[in-house]
N, CA, C and O atoms as CSV, one atom per row, in Angstrom:
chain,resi,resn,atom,element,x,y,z
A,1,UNK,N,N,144.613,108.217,93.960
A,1,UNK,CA,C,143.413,107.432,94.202
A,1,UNK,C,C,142.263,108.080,93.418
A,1,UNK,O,O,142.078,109.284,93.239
A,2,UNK,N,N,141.552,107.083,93.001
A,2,UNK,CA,C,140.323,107.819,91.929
A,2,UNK,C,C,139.178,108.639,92.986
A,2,UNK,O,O,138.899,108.318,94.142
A,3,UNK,N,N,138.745,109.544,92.356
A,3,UNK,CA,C,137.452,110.486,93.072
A,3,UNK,C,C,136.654,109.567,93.722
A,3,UNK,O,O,136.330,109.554,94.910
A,4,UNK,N,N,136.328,108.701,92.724
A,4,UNK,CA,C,135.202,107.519,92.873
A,4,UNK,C,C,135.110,106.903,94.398
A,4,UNK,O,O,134.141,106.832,95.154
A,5,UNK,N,N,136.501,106.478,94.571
A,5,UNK,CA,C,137.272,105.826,95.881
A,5,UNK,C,C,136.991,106.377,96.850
A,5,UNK,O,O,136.232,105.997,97.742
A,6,UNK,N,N,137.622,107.404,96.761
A,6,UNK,CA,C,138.043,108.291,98.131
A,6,UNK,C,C,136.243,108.705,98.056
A,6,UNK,O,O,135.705,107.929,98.847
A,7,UNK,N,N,135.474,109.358,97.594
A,7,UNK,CA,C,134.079,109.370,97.544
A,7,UNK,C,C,133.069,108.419,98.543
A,7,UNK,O,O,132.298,108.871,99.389
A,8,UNK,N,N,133.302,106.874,98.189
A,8,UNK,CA,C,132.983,105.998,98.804
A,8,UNK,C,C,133.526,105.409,100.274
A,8,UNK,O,O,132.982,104.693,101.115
A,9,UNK,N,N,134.965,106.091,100.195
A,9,UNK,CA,C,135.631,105.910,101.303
A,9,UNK,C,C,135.216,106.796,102.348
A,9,UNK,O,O,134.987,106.342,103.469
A,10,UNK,N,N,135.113,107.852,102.129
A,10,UNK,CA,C,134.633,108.764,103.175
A,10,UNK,C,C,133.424,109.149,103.769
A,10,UNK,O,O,133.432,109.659,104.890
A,11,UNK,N,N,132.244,108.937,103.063
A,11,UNK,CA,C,131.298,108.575,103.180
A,11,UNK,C,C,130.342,107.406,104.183
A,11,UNK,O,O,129.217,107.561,104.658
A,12,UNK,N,N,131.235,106.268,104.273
A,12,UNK,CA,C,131.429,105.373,105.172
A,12,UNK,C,C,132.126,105.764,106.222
A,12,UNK,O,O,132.034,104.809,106.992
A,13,UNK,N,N,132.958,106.820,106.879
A,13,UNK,CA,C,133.506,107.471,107.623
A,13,UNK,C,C,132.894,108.061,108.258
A,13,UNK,O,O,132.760,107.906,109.472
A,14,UNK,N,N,132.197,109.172,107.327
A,14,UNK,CA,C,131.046,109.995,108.402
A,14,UNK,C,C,129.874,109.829,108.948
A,14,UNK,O,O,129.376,110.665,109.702
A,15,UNK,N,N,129.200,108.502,108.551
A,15,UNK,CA,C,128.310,108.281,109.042
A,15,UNK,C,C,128.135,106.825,110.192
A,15,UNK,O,O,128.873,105.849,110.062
A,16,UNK,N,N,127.120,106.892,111.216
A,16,UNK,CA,C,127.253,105.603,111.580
A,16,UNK,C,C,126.965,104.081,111.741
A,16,UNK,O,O,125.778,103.933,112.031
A,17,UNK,N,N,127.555,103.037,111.666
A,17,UNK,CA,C,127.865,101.923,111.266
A,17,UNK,C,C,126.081,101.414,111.239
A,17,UNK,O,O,125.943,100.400,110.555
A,18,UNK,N,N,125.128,101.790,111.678
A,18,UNK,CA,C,124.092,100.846,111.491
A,18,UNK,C,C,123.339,102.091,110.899
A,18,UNK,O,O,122.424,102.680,111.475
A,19,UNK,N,N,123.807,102.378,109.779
A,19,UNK,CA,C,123.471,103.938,109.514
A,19,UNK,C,C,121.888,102.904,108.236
A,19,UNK,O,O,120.698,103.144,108.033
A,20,UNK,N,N,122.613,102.094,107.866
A,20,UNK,CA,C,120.952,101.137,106.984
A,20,UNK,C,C,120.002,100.907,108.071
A,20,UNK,O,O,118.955,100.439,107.624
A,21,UNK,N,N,119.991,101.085,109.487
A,21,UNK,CA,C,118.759,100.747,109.976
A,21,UNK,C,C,117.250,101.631,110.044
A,21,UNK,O,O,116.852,102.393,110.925
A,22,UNK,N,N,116.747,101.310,109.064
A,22,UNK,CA,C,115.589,102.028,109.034
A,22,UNK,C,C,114.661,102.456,110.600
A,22,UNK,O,O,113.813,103.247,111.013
A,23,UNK,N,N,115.263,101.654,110.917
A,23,UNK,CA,C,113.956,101.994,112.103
A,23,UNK,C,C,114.929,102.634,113.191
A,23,UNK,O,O,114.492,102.783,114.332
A,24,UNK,N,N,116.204,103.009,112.889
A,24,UNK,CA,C,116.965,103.823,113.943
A,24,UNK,C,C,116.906,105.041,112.717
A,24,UNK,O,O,116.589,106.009,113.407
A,25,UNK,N,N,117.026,105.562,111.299
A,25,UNK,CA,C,117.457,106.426,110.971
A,25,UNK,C,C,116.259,106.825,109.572
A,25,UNK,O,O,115.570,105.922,109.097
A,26,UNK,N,N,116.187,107.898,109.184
A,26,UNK,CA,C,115.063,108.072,107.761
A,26,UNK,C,C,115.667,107.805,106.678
A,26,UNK,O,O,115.281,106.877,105.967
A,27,UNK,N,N,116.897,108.697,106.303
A,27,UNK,CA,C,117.129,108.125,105.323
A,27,UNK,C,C,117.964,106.859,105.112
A,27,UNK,O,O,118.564,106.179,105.944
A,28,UNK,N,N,117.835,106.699,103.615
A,28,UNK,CA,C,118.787,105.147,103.178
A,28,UNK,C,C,120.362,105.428,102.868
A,28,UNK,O,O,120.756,106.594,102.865
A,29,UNK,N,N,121.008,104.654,102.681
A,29,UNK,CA,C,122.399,104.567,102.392
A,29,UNK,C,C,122.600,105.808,100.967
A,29,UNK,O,O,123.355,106.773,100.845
A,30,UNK,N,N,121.386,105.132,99.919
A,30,UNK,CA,C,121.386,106.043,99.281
A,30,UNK,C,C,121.118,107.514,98.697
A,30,UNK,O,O,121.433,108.163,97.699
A,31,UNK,N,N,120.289,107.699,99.982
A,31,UNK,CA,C,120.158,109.041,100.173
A,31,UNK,C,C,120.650,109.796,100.698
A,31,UNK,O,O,120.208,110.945,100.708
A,32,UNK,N,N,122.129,109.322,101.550
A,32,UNK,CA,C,123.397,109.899,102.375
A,32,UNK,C,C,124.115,109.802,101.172
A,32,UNK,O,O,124.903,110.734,101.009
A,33,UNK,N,N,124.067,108.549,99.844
A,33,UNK,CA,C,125.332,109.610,98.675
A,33,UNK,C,C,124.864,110.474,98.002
A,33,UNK,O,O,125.564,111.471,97.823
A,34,UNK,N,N,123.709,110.422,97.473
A,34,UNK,CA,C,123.139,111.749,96.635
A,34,UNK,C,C,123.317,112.850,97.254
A,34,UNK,O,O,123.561,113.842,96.568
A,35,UNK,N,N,123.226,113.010,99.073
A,35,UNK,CA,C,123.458,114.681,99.407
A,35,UNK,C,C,124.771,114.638,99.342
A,35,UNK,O,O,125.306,115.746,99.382
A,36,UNK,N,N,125.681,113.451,99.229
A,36,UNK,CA,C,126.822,114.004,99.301
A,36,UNK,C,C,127.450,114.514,98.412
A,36,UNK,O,O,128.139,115.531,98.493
A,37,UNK,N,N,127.268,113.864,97.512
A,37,UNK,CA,C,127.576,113.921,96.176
A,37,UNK,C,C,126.890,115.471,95.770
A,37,UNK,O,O,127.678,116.412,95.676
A,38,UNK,N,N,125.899,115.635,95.611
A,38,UNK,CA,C,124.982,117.105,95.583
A,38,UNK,C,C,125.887,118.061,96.202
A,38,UNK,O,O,126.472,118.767,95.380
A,39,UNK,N,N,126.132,118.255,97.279
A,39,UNK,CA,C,127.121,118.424,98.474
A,39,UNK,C,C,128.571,119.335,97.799
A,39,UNK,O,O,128.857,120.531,97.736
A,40,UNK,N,N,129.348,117.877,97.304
A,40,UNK,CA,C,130.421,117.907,96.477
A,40,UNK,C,C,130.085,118.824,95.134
A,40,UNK,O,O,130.770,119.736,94.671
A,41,UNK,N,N,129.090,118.415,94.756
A,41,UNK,CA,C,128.817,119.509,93.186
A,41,UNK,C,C,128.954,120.643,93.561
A,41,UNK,O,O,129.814,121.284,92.958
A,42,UNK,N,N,128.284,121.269,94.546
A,42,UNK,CA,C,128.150,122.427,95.052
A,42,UNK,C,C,128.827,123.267,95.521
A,42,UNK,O,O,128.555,124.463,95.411
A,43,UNK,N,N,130.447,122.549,96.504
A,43,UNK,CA,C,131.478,123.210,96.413
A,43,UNK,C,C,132.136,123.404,95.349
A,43,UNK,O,O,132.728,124.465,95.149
A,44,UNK,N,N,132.135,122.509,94.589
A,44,UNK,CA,C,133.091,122.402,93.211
A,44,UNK,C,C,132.511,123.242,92.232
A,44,UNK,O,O,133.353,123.628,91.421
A,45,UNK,N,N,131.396,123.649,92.029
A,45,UNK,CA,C,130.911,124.647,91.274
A,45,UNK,C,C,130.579,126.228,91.730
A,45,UNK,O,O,130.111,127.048,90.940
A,46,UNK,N,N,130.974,126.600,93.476
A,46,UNK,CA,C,130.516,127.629,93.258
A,46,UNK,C,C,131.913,128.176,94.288
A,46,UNK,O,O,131.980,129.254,94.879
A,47,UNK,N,N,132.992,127.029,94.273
A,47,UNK,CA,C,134.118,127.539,94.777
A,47,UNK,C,C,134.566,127.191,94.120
A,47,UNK,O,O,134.084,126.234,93.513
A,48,UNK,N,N,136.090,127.840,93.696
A,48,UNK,CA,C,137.268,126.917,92.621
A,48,UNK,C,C,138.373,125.942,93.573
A,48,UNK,O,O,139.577,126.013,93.821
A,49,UNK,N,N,137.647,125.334,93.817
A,49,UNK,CA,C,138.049,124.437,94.669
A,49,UNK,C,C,138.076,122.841,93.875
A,49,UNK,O,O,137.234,122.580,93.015
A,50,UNK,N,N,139.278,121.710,94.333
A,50,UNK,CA,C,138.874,120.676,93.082
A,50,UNK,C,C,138.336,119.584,93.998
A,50,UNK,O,O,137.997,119.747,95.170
A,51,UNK,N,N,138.317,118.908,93.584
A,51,UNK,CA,C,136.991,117.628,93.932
A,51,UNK,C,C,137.269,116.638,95.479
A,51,UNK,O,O,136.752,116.264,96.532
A,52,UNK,N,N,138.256,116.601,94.799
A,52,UNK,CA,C,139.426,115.664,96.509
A,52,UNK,C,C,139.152,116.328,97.381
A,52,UNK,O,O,138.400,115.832,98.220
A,53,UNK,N,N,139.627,117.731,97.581
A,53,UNK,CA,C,139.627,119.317,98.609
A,53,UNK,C,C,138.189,119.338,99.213
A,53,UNK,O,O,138.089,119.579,100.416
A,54,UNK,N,N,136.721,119.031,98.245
A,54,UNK,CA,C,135.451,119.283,98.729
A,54,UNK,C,C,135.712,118.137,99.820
A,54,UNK,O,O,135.795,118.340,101.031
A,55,UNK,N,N,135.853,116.616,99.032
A,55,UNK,CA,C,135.458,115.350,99.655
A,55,UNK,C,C,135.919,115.919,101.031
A,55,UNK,O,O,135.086,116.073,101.923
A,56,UNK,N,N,137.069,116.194,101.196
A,56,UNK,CA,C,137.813,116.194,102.435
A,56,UNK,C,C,137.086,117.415,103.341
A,56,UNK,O,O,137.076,117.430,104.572
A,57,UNK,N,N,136.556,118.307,102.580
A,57,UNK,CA,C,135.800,119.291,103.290
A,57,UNK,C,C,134.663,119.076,104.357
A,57,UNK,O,O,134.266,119.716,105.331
A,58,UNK,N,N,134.150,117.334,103.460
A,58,UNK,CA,C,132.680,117.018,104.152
A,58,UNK,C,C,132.870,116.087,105.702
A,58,UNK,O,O,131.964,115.490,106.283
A,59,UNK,N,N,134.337,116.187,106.134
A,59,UNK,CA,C,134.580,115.285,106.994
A,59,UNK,C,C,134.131,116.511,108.197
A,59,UNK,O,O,133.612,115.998,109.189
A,60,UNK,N,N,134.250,118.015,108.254
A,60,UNK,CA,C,133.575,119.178,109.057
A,60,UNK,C,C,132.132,118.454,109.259
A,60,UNK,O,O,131.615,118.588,110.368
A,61,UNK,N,N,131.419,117.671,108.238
A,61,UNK,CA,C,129.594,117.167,109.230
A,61,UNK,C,C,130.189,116.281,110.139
A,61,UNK,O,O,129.615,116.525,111.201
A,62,UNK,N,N,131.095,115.302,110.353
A,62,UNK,CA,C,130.847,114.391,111.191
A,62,UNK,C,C,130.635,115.163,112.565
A,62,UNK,O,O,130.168,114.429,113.436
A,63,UNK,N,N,130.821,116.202,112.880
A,63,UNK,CA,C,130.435,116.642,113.769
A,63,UNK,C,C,129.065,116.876,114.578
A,63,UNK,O,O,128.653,117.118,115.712
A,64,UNK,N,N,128.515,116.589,112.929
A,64,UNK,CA,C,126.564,117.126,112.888
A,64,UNK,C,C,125.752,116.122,112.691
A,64,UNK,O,O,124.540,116.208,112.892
A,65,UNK,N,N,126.343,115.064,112.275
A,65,UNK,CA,C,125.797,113.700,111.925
A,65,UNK,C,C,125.190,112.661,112.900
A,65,UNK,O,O,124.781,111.581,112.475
């Protein structure tokens, strides 16, 4: 499955379903992929760890979310 995928797939996973409602939450849809994505850079560059391994790493916030 492409990065891209599983990226978008999981992402929609950890967060929740009326997660666009502005007036329940601050940020936007798109400001939950940029940290994620940011997120993902960050393991992947300062662990040798590969890209799939981070994604799957970020499923540990749903706890915090």
């Amino acid at each position: 499955m492409p990065i891209s995928l599983v990226f978008f797939e999981t992402w929609k996973k950890l967060f929740p379903q009326e997660m666009a409602n502005r007036r329940k939450y601050v940020s936007s849809l798109t400001g939950f992929q940029i940290a994620l994505s940011l997120t993902i850079f960050k393991l992947t560059k300062y662990r040798p760890i590969p890209h799939l391994e981070a994604i799957q790493q970020l499923r540990n916030l749903k706890n915090y979310c």
